[in-house]
N, C-alpha and C positions, 0 to 999 in steps of 0.2 A: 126450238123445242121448248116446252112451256114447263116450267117446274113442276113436280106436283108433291104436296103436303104428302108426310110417310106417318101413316098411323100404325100406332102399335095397342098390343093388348098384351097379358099375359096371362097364363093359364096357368094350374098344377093338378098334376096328374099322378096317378100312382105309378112307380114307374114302370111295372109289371105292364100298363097301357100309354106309356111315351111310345111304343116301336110304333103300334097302332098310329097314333093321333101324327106321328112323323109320317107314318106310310101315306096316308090321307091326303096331307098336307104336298107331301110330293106330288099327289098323284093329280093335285090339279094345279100344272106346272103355269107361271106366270103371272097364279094370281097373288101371291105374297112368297114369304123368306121368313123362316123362323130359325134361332136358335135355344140352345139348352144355356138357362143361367147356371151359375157353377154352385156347387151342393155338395154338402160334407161326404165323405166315405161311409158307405152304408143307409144314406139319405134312404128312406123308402118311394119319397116323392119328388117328382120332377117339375120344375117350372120352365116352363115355353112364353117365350116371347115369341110373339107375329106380328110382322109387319106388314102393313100392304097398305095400297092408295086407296084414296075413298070413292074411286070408280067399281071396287072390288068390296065394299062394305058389305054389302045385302048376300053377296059373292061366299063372307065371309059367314056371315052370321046363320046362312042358311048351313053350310057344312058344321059349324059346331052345335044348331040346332039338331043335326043328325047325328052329329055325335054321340048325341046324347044315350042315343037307345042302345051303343054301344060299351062306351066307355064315362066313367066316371072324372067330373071335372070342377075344378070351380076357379072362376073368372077372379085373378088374382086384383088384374089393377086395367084399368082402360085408360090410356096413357093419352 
């Protein structure tokens, strides 16, 4: 089995559209794994890290280019 390099990005979101950008993200099972960074009580905003290989980049970039028409986001850090 050949290693392969684990890219991440992260995102923040309002959290009002984290359930959103979660549901998404499930829904196209295989192609990456995120979690919620931790954030004070009453945070209004959430940040998401995603991971995924760089077989899944374009994969990736095409889903949060659609995200866009949906929900509000801005690309915290590309790791």
């Amino acid at each position: 089995m050949k290693n392969k390099e684990i890219n991440s990005i992260i995102l923040q979101t309002k959290k009002e559209d984290s359930s959103f950008l979660y549901f998404i993200l499930e829904s196209k099972e295989g192609m990456c794994f995120y979690s919620t960074l931790p954030h004070e009580k009453g945070d209004l905003n959430r940040q998401v890290i995603i991971r995924f290989t760089e077989e899944f980049s374009d994969q990736i970039d095409s889903t949060l280019n659609h995200l866009k028409k949906y929900i509000s986001y801005s690309l915290i850090n590309d790791l």
